[in-house]
C-alpha positions as CSV (number, residue, x, y, z in Angstrom):
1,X,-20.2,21.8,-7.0
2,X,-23.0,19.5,-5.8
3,X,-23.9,16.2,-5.2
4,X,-26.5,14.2,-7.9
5,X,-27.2,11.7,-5.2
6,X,-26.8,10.6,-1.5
7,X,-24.5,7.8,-2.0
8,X,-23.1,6.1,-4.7
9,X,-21.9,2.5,-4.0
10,X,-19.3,1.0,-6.1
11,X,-19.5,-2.6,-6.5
12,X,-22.8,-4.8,-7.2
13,X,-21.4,-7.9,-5.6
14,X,-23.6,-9.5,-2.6
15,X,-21.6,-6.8,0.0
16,X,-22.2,-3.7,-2.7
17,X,-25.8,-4.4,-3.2
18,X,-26.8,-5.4,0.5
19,X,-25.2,-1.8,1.2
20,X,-27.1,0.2,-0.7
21,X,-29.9,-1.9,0.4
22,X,-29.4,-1.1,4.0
23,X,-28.6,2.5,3.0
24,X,-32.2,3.4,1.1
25,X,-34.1,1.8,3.9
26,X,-32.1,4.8,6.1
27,X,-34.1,7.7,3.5
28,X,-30.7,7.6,1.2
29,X,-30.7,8.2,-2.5
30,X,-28.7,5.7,-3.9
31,X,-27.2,4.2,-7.3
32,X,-24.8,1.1,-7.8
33,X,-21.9,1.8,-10.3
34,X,-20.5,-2.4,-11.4
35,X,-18.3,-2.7,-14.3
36,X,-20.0,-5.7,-15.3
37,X,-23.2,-5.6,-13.5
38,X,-24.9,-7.5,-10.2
39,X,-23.3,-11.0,-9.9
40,X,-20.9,-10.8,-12.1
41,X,-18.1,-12.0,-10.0
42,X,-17.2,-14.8,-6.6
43,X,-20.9,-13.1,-5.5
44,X,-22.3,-15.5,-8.5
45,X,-19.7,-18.3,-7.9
46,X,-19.2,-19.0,-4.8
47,X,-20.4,-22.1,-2.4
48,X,-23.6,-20.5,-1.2
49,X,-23.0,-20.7,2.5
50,X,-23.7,-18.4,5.6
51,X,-21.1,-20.3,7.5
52,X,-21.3,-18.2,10.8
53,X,-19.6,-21.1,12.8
54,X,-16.2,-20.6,10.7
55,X,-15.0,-18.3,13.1
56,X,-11.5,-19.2,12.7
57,X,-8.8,-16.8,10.7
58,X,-7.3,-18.5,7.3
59,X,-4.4,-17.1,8.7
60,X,-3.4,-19.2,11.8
61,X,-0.9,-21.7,12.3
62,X,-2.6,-24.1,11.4
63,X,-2.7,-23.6,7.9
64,X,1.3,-22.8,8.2
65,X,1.7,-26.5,9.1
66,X,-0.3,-27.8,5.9
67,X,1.0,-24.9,3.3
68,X,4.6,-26.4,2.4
69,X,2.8,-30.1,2.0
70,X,0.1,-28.4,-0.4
71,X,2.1,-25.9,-2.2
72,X,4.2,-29.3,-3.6
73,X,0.8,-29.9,-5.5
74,X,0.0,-27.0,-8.0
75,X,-3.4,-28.6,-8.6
76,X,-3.6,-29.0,-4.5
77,X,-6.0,-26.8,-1.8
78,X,-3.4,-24.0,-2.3
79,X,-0.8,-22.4,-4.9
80,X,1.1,-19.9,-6.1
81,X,1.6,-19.6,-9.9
82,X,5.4,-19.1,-10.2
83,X,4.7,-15.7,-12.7
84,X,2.9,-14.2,-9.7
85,X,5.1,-15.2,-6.7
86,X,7.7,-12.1,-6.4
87,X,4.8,-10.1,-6.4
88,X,2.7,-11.8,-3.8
89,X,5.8,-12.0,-1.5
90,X,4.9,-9.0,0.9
91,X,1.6,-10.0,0.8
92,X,2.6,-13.3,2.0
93,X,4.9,-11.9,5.0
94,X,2.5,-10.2,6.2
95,X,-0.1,-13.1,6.3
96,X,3.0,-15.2,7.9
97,X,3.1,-12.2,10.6
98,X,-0.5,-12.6,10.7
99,X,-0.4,-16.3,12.0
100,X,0.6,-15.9,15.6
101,X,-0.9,-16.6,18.5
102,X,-1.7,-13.1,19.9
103,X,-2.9,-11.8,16.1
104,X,-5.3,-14.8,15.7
105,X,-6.8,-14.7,19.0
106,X,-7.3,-11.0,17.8
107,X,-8.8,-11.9,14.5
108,X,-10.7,-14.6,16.1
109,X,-12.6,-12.3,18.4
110,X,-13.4,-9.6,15.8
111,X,-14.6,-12.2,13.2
112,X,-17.0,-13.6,15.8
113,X,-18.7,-10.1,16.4
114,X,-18.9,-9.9,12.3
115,X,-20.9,-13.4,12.3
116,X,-23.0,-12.6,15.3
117,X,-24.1,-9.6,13.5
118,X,-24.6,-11.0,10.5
119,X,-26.7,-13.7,11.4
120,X,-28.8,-11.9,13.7
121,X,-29.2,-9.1,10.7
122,X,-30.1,-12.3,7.7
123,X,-33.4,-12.8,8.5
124,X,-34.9,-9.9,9.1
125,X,-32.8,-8.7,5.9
126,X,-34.0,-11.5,3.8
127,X,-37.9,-11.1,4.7
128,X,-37.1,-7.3,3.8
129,X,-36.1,-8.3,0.3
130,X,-38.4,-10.7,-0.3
131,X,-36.0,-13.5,-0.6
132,X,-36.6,-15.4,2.7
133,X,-38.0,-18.2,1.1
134,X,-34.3,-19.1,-0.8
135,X,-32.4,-19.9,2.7
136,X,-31.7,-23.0,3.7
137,X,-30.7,-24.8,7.3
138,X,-29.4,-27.9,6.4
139,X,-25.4,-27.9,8.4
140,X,-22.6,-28.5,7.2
141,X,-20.5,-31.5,7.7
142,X,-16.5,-31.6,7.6
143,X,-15.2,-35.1,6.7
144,X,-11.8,-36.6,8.1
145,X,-10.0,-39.3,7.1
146,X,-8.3,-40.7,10.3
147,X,-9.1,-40.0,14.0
148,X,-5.5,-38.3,14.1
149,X,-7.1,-35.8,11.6
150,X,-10.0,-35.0,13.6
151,X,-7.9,-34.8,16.8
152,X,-5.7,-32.0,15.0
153,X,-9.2,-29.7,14.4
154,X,-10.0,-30.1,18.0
155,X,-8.7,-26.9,19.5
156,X,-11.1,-25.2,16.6
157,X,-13.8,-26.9,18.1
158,X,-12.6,-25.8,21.5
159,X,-12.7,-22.2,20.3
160,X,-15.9,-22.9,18.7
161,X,-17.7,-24.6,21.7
162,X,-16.2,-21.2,24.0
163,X,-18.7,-19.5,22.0
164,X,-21.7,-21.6,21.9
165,X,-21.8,-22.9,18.4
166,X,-23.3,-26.4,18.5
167,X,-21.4,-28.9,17.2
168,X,-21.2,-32.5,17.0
169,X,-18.3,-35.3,16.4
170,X,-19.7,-38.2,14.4
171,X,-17.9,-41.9,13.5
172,X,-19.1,-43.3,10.3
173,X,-22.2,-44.4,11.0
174,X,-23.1,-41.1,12.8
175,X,-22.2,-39.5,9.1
176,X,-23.7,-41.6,6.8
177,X,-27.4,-40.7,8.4
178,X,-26.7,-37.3,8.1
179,X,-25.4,-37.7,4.4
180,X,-25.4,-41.2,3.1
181,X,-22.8,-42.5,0.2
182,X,-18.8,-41.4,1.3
183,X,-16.1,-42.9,0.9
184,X,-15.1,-45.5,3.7
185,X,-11.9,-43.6,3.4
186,X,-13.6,-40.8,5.5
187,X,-13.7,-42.7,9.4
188,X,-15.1,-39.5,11.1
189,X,-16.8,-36.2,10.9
190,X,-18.5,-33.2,12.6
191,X,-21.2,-31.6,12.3
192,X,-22.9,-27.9,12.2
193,X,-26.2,-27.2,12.4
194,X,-25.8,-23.8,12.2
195,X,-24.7,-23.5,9.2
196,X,-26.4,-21.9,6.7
197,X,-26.7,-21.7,3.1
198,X,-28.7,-20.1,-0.1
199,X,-30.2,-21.7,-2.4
200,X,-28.3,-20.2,-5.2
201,X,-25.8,-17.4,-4.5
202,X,-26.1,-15.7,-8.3
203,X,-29.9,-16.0,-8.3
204,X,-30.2,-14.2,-4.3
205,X,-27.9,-11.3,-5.4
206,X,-29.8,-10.8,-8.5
207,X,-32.5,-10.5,-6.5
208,X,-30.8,-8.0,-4.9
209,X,-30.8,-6.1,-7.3
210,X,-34.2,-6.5,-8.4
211,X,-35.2,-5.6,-4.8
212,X,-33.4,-1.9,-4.7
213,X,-34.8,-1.0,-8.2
214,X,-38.2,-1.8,-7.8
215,X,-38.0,0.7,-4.5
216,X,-36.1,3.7,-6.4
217,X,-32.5,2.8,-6.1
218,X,-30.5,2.8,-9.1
219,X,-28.1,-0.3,-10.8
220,X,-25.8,0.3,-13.6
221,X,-23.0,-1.1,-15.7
222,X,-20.0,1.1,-15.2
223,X,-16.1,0.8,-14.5
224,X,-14.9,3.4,-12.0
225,X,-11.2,4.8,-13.0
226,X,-10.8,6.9,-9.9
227,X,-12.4,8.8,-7.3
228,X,-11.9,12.8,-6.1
229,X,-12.9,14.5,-3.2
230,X,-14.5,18.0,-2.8
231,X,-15.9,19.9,-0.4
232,X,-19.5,18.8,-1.0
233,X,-18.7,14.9,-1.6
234,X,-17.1,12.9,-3.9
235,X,-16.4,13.3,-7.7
236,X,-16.5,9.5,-9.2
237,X,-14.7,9.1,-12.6
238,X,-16.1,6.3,-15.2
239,X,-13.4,4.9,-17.3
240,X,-15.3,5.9,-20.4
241,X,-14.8,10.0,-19.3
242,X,-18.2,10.4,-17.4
243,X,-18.4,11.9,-13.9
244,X,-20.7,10.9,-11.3
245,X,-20.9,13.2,-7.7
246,X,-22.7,12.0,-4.5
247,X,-22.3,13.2,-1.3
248,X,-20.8,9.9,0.0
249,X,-19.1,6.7,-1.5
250,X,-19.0,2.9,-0.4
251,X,-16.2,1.4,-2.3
252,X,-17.2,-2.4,-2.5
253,X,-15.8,-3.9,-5.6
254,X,-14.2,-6.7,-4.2
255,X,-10.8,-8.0,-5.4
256,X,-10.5,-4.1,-7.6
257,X,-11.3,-2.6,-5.0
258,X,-7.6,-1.7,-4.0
259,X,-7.3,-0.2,-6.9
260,X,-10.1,2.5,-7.1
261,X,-8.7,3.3,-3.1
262,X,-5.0,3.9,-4.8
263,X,-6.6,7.0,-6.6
264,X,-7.2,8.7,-3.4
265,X,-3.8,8.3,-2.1
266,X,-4.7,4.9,0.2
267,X,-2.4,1.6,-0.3
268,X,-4.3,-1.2,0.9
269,X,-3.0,-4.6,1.0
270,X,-5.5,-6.6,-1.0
271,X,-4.8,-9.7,-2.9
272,X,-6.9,-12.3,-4.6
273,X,-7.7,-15.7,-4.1
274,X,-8.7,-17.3,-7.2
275,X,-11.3,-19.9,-6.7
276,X,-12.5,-22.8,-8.9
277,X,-15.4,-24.9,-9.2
278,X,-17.4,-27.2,-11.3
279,X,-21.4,-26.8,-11.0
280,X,-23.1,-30.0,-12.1
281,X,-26.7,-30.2,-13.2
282,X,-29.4,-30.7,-10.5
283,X,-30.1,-34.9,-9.4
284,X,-25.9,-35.2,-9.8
285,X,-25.9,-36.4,-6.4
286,X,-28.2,-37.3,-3.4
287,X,-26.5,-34.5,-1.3
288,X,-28.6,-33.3,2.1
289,X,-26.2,-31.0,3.5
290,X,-23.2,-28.9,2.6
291,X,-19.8,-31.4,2.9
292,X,-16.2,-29.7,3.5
293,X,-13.4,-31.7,3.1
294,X,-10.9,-29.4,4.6
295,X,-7.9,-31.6,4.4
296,X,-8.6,-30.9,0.1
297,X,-9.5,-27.6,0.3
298,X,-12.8,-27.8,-1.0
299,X,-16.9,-27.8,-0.8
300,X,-19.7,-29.4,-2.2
301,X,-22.6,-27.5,-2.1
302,X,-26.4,-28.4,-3.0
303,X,-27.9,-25.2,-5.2
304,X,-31.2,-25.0,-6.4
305,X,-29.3,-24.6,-9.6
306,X,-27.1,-27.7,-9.2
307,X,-24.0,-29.4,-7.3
308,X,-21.3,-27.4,-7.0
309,X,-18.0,-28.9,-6.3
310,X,-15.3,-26.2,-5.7
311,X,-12.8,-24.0,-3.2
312,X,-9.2,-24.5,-3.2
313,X,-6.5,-21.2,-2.7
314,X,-4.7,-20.1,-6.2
315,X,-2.8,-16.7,-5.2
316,X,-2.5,-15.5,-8.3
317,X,-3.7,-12.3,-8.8
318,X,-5.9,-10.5,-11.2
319,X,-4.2,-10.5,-15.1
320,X,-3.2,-14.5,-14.9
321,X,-5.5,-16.9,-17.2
322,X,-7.7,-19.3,-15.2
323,X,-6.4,-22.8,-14.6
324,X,-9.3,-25.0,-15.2
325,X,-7.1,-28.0,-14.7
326,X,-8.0,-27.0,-10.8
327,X,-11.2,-27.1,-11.3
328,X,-10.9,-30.9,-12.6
329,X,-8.8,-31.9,-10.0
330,X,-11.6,-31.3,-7.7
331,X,-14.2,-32.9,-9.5
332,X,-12.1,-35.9,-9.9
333,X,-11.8,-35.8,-6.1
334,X,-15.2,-35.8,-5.2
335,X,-16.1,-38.8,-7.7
336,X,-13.6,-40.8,-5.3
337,X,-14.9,-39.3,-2.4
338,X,-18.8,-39.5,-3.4
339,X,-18.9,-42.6,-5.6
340,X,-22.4,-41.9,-6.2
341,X,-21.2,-38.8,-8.1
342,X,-22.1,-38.0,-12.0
343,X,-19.8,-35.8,-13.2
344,X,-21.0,-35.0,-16.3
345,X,-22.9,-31.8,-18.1
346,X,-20.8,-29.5,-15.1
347,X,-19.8,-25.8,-16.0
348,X,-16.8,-24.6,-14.9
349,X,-16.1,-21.2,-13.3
350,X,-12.9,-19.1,-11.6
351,X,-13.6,-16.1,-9.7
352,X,-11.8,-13.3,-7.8
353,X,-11.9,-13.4,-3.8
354,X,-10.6,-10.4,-2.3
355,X,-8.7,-11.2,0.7
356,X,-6.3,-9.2,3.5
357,X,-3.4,-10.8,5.1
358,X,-5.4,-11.1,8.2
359,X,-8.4,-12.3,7.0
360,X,-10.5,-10.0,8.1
361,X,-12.1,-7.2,6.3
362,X,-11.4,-3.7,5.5
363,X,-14.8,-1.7,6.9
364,X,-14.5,1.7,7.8
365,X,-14.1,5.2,6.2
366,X,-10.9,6.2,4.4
367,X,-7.8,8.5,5.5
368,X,-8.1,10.5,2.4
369,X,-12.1,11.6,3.2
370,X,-15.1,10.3,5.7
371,X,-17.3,10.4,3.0
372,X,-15.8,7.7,1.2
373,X,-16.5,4.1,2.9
374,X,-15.0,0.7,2.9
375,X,-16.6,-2.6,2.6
376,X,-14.1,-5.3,0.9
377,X,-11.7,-7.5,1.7
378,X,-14.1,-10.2,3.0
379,X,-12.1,-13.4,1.2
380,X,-14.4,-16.4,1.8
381,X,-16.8,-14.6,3.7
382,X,-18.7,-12.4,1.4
383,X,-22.1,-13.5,1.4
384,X,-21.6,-15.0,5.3
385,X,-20.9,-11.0,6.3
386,X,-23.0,-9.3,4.0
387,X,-26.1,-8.3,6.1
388,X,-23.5,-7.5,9.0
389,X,-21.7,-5.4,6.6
390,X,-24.5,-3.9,5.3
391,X,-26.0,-2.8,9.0
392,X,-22.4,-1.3,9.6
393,X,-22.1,0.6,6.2
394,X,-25.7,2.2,6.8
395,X,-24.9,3.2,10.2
396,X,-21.7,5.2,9.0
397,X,-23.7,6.9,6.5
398,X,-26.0,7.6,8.9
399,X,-23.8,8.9,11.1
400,X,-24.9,6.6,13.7
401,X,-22.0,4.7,16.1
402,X,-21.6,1.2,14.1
403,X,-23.4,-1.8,15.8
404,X,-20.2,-3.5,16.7
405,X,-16.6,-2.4,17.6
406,X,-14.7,-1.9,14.4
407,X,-11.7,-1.1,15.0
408,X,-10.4,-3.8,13.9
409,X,-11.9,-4.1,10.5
410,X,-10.0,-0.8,10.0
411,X,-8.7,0.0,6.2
412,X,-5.8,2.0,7.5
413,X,-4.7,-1.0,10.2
414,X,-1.7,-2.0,7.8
């Protein structure tokens, strides 16, 4: 039996296509298998950041202390539908597990050499694809609403500033030069320059797309049921009956990704974050940089495309119909919190994060065969790590020792 191609990725998300990206520039034959197609899923939706300053684990204790207080709210920054929450409940142990001291300073260090990589690998990875001209360096600014609240994110900062991300703490009037028109409610702020963003994450990946065609790699719609190895590669089964072989496999499709790895004997621990957000038509608000207001659990981005005003946590799995009423909650949020704020004409969207315990991702080869590859799990962090990700996946098909230690972006850590 022989292969058809080099490498076949699965998944044409912003991690999936970047991949194969990285993969033809090695010499690789390559084709993109996406049940829906490029962007189809958070890769389209998503807040359009490169936030390489958020360094910090979601699971930390931290977020321990502020879970009970937001899980009261099931429109809040996080829930968990009650039809989902036996089923969620290992997956929530072992993100409990994941919240101590030793594991996040752990998780702390590893994510760090993920965003180093990727932001030294963006630029040179956007001029490659043409798309240089969409990124945008205008910060990010998190808002508090007391000086208690900003003392409680120091030791953040502290681990921030340990590693040389330039930061600064702002009162009021500091803020409202940087981004006029908040809330008095909001009495202090800090912020990033180095942070990042696209100018819209749907169009970029598209592009993407565009990029590996033009220069001989493949894109097509198709679901994956399951994956066999032989002795030559890897036999990849559509759910419509057709088979696929290439010598190697990068499974990237994102919050189904767990399943595809199941047909090869490999139980990963992958759940999904649903996400919400409301994108509002361009000239909705005067916004000059990206605004987090942490202590709601959500964003407001500036897109070439629009405002988008989004984030929050719903733990609810795949099969569960969306909960726009989220998506309201935040839009009603930000009006209070941006009175200069039009709301209307916005278009509402939910998408899938895939997310591990520990917040890091899975990226490495499987148990079952070294010529299949992980690249998923990235939860918030998709489009921030892509171009790392990307460098790493190429190197492994390559055969060449991965950029940065990743041991502990290992599939099989659970």
């Amino acid at each position: 039996m022989s292969s058809d191609l080099d490498v076949i990725v699965i998944g044409a998300g912003v991690v999936g296509l970047s991949s194969a990206i990285a993969a033809k520039a090695r010499g690789l034959s390559v084709a993109v298998l996406d049940r829906e197609g490029p962007a189809a899923g958070a890769s389209a939706g998503n807040a359009g950041a490169f936030a390489f300053t958020d360094i910090l684990p979601l699971a930390s204790p931290g977020i321990l202390r502020k879970a009970p207080k937001w899980l009261m709210d099931p429109l809040g920054p996080l829930s968990v539908p009650p039809a989902y929450a036996l089923r969620i409940a290992p997956w929530m142990f072992r993100f409990w597990r994941a919240c101590s001291a030793s594991r996040v300073a752990h998780a702390t260090a590893a994510q760090t050499a993920l965003m180093d990589l990727s932001k030294a690998e963006l630029e040179p990875f956007l001029a490659e694809t043409g798309t240089l001209q969409m990124l945008r360096k205008e910060g990010n600014l998190q808002v508090y609403e007391s000086k208690a609240e900003l003392e409680a994110s120091l030791p953040g900062w502290d681990a921030r500033q340990a590693h040389g991300i330039e930061f600064r703490h702002l009162d009021a009037t500091g803020m409202a030069e940087i981004q006029p028109g908040l809330a008095p409610r909001f009495s202090h702020g800090t912020f990033t320059p180095g942070w990042f963003s696209i100018a819209d994450p749907k169009l970029y990946t598209l592009a993407l797309a565009e990029h590996l065609r033009a220069n001989g790699g493949l894109v097509e719609r198709a679901e994956v049921k399951a994956l066999t190895p032989f002795e030559g590669g890897v036999e990849i089964l559509g759910a419509d009956g057709s088979v696929r072989r290439a010598a190697k496999v990068v499974l990237a499709a994102g919050a189904f990704s767990h399943r595809i790895a199941r047909t090869i004997g490999e139980v990963i621990p992958l759940e999904t974050e649903r996400g919400y957000n409301t994108t509002l038509p361009p000239g909705s608000l005067d916004l000059r940089t990206q605004i987090t207001f942490g202590g709601h659990g959500f964003v407001v981005s500036r897109l070439s495309t629009g405002v988008r005003v989004g984030g929050a946590v719903e733990l609810g799995g795949l099969e569960l119909k969306p909960n726009f009423r989220r998506s309201e909650a935040m839009l009603k949020k930000a009006q209070a919190f941006l009175p200069g704020l039009k709301p209307e004409g916005g278009v509402q969207w939910m998408g899938f994060r895939p997310s591990l315990p520990d917040s890091l991702p899975a990226i490495g080869r499987s148990r079952a065969t070294p010529r299949v590859i992980h690249a998923f799990g990235h939860g918030h962090l998709g489009l921030t790590q892509s171009a790392g990700t990307a460098r790493i996946v190429a190197d492994l098909l390559t055969g060449h020792k991965p950029a940065i230690d990743i041991a502990s972006f290992s599939p099989q850590r659970f």
